[in-house]
SERO-242140 format. One line per 3 residues: for each residue x, y, z of N, C-alpha, C, O. Coordinates in Angstrom, 2 decimals, always signed. Layout:
<nodes>
X,Y,Z,X,Y,Z,X,Y,Z,X,Y,Z ~ ...
</nodes>
This chain:
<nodes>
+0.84,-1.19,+0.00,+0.00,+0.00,+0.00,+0.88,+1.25,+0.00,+1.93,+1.22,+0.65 ~ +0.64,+2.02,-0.49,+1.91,+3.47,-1.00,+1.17,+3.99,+0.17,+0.13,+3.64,+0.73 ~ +2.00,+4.92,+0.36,+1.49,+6.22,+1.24,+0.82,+7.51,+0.89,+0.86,+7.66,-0.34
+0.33,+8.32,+1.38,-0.01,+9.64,+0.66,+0.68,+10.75,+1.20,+1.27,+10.62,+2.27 ~ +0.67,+11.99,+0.50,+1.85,+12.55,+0.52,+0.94,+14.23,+0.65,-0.23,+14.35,+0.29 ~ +1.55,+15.07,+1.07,+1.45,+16.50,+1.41,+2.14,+17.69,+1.70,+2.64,+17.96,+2.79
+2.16,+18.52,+0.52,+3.13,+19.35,+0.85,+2.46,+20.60,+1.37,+1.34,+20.85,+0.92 ~ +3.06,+21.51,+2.35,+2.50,+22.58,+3.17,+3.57,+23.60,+2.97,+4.79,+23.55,+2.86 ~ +2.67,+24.55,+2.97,+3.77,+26.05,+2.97,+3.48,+26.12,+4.51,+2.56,+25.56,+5.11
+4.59,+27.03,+5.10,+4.91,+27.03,+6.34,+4.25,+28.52,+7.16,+3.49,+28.25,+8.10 ~ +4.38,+29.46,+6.99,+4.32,+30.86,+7.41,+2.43,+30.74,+7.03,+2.20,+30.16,+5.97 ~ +1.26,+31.20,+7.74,+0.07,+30.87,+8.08,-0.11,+29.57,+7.55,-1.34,+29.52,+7.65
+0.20,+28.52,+7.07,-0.29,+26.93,+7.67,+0.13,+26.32,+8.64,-0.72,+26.02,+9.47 ~ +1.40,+25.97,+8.87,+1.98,+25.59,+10.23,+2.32,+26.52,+11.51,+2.18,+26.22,+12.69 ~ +2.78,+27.62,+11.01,+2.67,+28.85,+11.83,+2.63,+30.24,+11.78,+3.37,+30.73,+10.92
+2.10,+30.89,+12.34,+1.77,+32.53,+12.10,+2.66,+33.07,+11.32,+3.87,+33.01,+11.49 ~ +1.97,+33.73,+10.27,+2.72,+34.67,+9.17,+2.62,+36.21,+9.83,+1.62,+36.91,+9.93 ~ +3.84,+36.46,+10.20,+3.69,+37.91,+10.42,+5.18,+38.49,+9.65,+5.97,+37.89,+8.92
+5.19,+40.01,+10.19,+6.40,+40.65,+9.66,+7.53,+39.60,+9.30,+7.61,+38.50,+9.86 ~ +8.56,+40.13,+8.08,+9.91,+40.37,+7.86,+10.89,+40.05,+9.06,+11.68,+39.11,+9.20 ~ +10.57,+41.22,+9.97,+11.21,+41.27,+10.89,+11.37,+40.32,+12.11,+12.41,+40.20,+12.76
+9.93,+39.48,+12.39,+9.83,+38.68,+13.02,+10.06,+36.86,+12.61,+10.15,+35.84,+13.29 ~ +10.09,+37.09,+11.55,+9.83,+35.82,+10.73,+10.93,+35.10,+11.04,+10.70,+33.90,+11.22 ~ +12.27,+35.53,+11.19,+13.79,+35.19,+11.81,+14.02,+34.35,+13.20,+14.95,+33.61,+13.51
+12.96,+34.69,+13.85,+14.04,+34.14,+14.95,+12.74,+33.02,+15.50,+11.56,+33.23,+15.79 ~ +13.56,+31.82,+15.49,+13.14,+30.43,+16.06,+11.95,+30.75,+17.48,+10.83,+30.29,+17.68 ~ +12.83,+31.78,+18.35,+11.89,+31.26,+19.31,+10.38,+32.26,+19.68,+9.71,+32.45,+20.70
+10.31,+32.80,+17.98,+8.39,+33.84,+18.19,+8.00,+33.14,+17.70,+7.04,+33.69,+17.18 ~ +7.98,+31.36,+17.16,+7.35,+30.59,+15.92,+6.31,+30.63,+16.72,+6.54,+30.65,+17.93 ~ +5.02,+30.66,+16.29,+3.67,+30.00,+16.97,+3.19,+29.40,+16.28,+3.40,+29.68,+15.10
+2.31,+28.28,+16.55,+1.78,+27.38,+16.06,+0.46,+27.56,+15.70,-0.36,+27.90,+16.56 ~ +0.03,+27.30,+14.16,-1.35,+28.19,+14.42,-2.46,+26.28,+15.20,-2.09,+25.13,+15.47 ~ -3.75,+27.01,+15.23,-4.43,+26.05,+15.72,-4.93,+24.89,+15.28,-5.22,+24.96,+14.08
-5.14,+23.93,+15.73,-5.62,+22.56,+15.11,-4.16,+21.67,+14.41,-4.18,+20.46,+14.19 ~ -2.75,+22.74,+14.10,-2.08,+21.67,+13.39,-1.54,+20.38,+13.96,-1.31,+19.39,+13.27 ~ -1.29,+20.50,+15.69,-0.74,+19.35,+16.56,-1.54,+18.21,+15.53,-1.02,+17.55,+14.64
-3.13,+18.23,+16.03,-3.99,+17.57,+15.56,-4.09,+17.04,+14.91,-3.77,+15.85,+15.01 ~ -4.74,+17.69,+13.53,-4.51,+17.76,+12.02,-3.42,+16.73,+11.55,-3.64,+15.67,+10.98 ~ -2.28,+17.23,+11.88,-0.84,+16.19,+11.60,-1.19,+14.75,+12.33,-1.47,+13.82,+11.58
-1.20,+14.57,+13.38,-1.68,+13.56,+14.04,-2.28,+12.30,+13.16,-1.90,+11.14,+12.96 ~ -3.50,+13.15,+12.71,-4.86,+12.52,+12.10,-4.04,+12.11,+10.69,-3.80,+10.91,+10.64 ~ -3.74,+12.63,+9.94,-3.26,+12.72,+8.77,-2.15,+11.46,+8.76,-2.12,+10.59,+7.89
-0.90,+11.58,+10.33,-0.01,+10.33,+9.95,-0.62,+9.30,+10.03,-0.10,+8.46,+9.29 ~ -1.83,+8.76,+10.78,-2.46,+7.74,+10.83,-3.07,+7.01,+9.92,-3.53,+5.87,+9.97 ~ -2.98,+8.47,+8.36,-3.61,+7.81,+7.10,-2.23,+8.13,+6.74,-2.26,+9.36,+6.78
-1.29,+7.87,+6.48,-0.11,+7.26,+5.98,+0.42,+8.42,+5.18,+1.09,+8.25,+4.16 ~ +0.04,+9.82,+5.74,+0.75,+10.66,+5.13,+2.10,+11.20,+5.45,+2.45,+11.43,+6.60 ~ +2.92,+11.41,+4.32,+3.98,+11.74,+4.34,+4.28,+13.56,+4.59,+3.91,+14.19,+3.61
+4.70,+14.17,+5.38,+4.94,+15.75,+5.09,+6.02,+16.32,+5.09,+6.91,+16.23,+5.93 ~ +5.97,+17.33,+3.52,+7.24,+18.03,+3.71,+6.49,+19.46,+3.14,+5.49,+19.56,+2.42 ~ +7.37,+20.54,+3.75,+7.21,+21.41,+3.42,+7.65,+22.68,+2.67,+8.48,+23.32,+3.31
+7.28,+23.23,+1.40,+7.55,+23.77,+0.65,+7.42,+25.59,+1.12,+6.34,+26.03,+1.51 ~ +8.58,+26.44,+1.01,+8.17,+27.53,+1.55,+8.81,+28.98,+1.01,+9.99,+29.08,+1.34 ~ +8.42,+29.84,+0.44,+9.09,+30.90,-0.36,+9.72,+31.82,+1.00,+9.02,+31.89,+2.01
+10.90,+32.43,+0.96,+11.68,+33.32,+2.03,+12.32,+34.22,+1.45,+13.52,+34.02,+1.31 ~ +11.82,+35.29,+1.00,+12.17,+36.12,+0.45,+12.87,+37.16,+1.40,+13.80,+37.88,+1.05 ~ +12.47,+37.15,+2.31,+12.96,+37.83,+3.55,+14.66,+37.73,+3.69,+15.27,+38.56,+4.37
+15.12,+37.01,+3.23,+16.60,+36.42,+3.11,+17.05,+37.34,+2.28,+17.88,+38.17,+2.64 ~ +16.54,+37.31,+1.03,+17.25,+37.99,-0.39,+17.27,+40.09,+0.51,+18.11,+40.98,+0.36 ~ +15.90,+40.08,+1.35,+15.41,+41.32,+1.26,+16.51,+42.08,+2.91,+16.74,+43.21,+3.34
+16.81,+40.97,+3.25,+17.99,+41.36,+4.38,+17.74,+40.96,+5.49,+18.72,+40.71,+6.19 ~ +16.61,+40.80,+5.96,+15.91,+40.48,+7.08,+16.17,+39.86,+8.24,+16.11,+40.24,+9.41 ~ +16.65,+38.28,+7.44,+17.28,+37.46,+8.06,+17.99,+36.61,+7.30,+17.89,+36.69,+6.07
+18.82,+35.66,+7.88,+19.69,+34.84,+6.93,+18.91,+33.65,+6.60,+17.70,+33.57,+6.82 ~ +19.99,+32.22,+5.79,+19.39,+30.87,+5.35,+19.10,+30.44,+7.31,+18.17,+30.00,+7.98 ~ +20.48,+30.87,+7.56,+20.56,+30.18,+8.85,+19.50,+30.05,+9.69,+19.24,+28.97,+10.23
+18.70,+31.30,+9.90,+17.76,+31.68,+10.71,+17.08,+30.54,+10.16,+16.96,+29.53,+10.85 ~ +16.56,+30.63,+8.78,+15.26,+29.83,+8.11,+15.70,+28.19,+8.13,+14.97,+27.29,+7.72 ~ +17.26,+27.98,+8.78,+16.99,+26.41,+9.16,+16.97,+26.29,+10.37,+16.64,+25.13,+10.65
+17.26,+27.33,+11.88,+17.03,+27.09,+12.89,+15.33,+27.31,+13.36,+14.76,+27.01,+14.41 ~ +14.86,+27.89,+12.26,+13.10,+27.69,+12.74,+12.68,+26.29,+12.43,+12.11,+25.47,+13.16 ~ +13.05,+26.20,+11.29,+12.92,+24.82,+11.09,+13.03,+23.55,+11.77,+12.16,+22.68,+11.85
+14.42,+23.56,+12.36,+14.57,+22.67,+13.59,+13.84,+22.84,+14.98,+13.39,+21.98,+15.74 ~ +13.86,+24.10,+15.08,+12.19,+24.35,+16.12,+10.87,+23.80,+15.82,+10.35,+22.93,+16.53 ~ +10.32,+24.30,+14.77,+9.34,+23.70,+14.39,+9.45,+21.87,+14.66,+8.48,+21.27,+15.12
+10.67,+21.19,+14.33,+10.55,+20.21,+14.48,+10.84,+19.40,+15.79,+10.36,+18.28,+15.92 ~ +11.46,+19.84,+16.57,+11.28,+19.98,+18.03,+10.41,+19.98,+18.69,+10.35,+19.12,+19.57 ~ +9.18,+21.14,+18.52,+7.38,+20.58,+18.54,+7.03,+19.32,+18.13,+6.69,+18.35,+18.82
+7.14,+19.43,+16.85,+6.47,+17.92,+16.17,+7.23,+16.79,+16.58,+6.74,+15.77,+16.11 ~ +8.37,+16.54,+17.36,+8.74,+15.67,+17.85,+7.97,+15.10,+18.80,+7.44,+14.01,+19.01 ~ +8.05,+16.09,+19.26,+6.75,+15.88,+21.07,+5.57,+15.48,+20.69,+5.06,+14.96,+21.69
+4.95,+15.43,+19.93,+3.68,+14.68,+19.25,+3.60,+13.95,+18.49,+2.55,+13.53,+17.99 ~ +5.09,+13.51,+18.15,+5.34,+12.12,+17.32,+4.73,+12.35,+15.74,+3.99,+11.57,+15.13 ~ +5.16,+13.44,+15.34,+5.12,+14.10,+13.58,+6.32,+14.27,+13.27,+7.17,+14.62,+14.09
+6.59,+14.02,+11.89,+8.16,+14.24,+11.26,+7.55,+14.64,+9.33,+7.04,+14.09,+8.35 ~ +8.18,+16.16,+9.88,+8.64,+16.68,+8.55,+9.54,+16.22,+7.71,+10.68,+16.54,+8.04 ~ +9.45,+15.62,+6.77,+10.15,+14.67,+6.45,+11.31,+15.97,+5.54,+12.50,+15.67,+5.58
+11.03,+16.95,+4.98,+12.26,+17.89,+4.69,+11.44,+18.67,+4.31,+10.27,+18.56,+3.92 ~ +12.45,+19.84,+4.50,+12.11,+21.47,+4.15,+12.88,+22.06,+3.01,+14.07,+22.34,+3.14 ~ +12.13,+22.28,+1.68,+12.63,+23.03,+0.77,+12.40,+24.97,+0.82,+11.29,+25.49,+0.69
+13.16,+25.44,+0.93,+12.71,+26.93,+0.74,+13.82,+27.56,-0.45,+14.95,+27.19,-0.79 ~ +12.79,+28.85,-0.98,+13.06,+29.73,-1.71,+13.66,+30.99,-0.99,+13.11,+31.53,-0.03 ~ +14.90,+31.42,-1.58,+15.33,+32.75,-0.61,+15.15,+34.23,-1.37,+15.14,+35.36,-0.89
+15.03,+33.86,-2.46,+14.88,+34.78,-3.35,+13.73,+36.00,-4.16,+12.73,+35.49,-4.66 ~ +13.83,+37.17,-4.26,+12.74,+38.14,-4.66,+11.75,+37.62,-5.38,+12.28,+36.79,-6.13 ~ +10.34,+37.67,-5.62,+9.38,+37.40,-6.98,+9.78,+37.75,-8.41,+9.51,+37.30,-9.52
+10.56,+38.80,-7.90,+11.03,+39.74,-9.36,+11.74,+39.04,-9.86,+11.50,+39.30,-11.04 ~ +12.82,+37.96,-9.86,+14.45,+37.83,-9.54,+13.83,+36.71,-10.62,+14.79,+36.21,-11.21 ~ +12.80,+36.24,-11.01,+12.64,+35.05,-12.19,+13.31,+33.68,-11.90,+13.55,+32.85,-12.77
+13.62,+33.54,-10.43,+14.10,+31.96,-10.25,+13.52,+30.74,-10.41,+12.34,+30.75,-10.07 ~ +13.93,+29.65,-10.80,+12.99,+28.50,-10.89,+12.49,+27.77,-9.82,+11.73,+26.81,-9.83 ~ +13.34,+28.72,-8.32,+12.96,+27.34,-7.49,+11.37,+28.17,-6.13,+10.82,+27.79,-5.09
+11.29,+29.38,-7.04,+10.05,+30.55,-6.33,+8.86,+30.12,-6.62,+8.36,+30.26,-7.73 ~ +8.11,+29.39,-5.32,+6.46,+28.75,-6.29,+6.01,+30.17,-6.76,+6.48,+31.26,-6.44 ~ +5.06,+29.89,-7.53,+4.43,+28.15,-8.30,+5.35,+27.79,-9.24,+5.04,+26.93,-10.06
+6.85,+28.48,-9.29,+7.77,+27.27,-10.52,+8.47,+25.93,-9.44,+8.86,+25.85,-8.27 ~ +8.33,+25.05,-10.62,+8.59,+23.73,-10.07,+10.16,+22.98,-9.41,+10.45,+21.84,-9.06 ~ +11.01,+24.41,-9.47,+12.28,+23.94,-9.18,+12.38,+23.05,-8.29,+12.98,+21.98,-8.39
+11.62,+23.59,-7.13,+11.87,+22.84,-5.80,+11.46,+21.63,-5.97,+12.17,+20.77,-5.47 ~ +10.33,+21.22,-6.65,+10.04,+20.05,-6.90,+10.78,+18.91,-7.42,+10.92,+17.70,-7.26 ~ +11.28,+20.08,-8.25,+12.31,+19.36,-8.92,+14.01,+18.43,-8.29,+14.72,+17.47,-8.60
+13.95,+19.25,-7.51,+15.01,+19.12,-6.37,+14.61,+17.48,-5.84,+15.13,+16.37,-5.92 ~ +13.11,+18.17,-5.13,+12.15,+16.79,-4.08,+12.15,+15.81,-4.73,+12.45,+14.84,-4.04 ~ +11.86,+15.43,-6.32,+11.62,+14.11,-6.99,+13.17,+13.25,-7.29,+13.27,+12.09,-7.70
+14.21,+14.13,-6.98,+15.06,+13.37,-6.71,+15.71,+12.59,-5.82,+16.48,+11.66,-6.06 ~ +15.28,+13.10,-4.53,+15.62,+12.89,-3.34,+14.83,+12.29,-3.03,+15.33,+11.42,-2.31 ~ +13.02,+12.05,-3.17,+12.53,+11.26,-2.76,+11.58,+10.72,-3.69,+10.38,+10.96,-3.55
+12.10,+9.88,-4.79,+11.64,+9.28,-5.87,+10.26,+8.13,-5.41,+10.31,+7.11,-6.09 ~ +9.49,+8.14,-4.76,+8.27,+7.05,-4.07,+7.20,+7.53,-5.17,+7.03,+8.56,-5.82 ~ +6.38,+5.97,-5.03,+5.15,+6.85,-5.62,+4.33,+6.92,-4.10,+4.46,+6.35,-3.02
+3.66,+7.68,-4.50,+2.42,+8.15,-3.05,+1.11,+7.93,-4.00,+1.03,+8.14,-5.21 ~ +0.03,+7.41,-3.02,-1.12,+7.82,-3.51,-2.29,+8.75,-3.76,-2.80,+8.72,-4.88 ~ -2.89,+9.75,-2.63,-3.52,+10.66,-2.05,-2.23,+11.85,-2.56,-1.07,+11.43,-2.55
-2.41,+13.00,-2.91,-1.70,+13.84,-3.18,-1.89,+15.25,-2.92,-2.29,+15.74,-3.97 ~ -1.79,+16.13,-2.03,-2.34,+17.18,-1.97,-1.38,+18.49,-1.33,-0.32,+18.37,-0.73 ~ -2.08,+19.71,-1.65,-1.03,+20.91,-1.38,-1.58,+21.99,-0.38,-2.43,+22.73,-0.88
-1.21,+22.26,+1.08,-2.13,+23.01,+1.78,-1.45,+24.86,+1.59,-0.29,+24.90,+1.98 ~ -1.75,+25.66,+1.29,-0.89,+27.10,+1.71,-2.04,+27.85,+1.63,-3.20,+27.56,+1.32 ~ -1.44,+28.97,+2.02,-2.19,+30.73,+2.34,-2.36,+31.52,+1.01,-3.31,+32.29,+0.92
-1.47,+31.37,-0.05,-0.94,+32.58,-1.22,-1.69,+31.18,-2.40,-1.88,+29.97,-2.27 ~ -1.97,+32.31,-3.64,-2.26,+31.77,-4.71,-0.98,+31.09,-5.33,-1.22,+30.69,-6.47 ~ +0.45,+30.81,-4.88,+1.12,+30.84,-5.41,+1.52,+29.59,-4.85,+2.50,+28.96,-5.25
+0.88,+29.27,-4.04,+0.99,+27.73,-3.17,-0.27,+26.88,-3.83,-0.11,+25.73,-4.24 ~ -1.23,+27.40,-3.88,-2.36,+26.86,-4.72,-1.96,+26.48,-6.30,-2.36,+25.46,-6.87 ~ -1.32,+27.24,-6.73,-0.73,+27.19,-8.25,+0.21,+26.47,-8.15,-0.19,+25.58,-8.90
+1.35,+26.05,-7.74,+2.31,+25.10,-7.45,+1.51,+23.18,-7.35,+1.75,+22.09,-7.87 ~ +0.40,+23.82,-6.25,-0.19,+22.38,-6.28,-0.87,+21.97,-7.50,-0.97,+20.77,-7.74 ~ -1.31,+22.77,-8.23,-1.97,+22.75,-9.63,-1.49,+22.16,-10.57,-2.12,+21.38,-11.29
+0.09,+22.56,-10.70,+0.84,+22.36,-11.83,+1.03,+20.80,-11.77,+0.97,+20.07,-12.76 ~ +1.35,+20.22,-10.00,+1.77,+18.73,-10.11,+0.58,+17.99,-10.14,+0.71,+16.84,-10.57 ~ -0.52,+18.33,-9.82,-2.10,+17.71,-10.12,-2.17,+17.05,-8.70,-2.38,+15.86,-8.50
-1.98,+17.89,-7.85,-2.45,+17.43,-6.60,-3.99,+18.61,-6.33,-4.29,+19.69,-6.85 ~ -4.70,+17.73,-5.24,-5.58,+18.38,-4.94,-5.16,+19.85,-4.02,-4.17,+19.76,-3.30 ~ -5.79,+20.96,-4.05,-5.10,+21.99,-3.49,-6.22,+22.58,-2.53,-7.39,+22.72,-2.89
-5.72,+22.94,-1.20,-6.32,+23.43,-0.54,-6.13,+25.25,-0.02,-4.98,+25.67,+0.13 ~ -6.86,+25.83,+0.11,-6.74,+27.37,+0.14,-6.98,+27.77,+1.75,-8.17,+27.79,+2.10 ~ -6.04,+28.06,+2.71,-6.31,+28.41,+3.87,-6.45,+29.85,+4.16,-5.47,+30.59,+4.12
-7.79,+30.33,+4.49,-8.00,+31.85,+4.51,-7.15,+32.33,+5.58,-6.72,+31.61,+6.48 ~ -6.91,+33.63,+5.43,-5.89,+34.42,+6.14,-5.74,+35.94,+5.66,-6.54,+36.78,+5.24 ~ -4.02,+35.91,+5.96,-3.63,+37.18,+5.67,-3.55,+37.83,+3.83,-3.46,+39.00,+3.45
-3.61,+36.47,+2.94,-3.52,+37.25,+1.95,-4.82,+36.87,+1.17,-5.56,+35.97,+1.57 ~ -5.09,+37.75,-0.17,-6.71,+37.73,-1.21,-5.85,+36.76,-1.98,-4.67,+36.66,-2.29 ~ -7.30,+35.90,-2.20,-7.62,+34.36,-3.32,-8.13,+34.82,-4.49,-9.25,+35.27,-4.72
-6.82,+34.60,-5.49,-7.65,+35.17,-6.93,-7.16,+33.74,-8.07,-6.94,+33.67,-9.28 ~ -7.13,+32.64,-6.79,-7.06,+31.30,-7.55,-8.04,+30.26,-7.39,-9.02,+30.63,-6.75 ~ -8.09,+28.99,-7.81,-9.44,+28.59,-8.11,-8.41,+27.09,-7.07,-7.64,+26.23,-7.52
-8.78,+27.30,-5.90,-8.74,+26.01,-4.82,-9.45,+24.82,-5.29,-10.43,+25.03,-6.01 ~ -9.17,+23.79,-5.07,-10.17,+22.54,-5.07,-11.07,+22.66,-3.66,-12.23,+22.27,-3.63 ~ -10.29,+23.35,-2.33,-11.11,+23.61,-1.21,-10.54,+24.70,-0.73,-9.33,+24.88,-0.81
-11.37,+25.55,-0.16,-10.91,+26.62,+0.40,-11.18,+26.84,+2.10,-12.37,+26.82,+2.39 ~ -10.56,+26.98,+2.84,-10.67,+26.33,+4.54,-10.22,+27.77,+5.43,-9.40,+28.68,+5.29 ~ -11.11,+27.46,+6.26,-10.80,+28.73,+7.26,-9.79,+28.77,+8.23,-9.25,+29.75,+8.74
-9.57,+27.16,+8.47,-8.37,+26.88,+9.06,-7.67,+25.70,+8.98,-8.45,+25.07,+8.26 ~ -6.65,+24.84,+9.22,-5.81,+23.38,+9.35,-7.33,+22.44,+9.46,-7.82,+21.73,+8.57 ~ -7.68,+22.62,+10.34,-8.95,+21.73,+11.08,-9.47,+21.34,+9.32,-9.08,+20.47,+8.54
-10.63,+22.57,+9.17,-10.97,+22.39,+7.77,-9.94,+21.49,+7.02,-9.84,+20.27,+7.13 ~ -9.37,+22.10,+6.44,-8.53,+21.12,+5.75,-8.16,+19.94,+5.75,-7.80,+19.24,+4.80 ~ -8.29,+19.61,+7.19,-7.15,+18.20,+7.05,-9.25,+17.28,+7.09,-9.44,+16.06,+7.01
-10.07,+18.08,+7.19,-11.30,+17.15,+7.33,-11.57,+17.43,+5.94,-12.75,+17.08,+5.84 ~ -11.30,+17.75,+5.07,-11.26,+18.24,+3.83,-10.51,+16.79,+2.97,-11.00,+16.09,+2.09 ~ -9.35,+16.73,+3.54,-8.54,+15.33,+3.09,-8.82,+13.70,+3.54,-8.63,+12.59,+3.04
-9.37,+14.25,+4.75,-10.54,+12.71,+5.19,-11.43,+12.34,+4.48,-11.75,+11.17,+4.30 ~ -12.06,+13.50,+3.89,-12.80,+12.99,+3.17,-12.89,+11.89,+1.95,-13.79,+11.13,+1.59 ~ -11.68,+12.10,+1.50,-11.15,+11.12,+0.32,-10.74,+9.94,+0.90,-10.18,+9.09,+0.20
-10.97,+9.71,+2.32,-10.59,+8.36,+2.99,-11.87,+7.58,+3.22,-11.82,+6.46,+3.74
</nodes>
């Protein structure tokens, strides 16, 4: 039986998107609500998670790569304690302007991921905040989910969710 697989943008799905300025340092991460949960529920249906995440904040001065792998290891420090594993973190450091391949919705990063973790999965799906996480999930033909928030939806979700909760009952459903 394959597993199913999920990729999440990080900054409002796993945790609060706020300022530039704050986005840097490991120990303001907050967790938004329902994800302990959510993840929980989800490894029990054999999902796999990694997370896909644009950091432009890097290119823009803000903070360094470094910062954006010591949140990371925070973040996973939580999910340890509840027995969840991010299985890897791809990020983008670079401007929108700057035309890179690896800035969703282009597929660089993906491109990166299908080498490193060549599996097939079955269930396939993409959770983020920005149309540009929705469009990323589009391109690989996963189902895409739209979590309302801080930024306007001028993309066409397969579901659109007010929060993690929604969503991950959104992906039960296909169970």
């Amino acid at each position: 039986m394959k597993p199913n697989l999920l990729f999440l943008d990080r900054d409002g799905v796993l945790i609060l998107d706020r300022d530039y300025g704050e986005l840097g340092d490991p120990f303001k991460i907050k967790f938004l609500e329902g994800v302990f949960e959510g993840l929980k529920i989800l490894k029990e249906k054999r999902f796999h998670f990694f997370v896909f995440t644009n950091q432009s904040g890097i290119q823009r001065g803000y903070y360094g790569e470094k910062n954006v792998i010591k949140i990371h290891e925070r973040i996973d420090q939580f999910l340890y304690e509840k027995g969840i594993k991010i299985f890897e973190y791809y990020f983008c450091p670079h401007l929108p302007d700057e035309g890179c391949s690896c800035r969703k919705p282009n597929l660089g990063l993906y491109r990166k991921w299908i080498k490193e973790f060549p599996f097939q999965y079955d269930k396939k799906f993409m959770i983020g905040d920005k149309d540009s996480d929705v469009e990323f999930g589009k391109k690989l033909g996963f189902k895409t989910i739209f979590i309302e928030g801080r930024y306007e939806r001028n993309s066409n979700p397969d579901f659109i969710a007010k929060n993690f909760k929604q969503a991950v009952d959104f992906i039960c459903s296909f169970f």
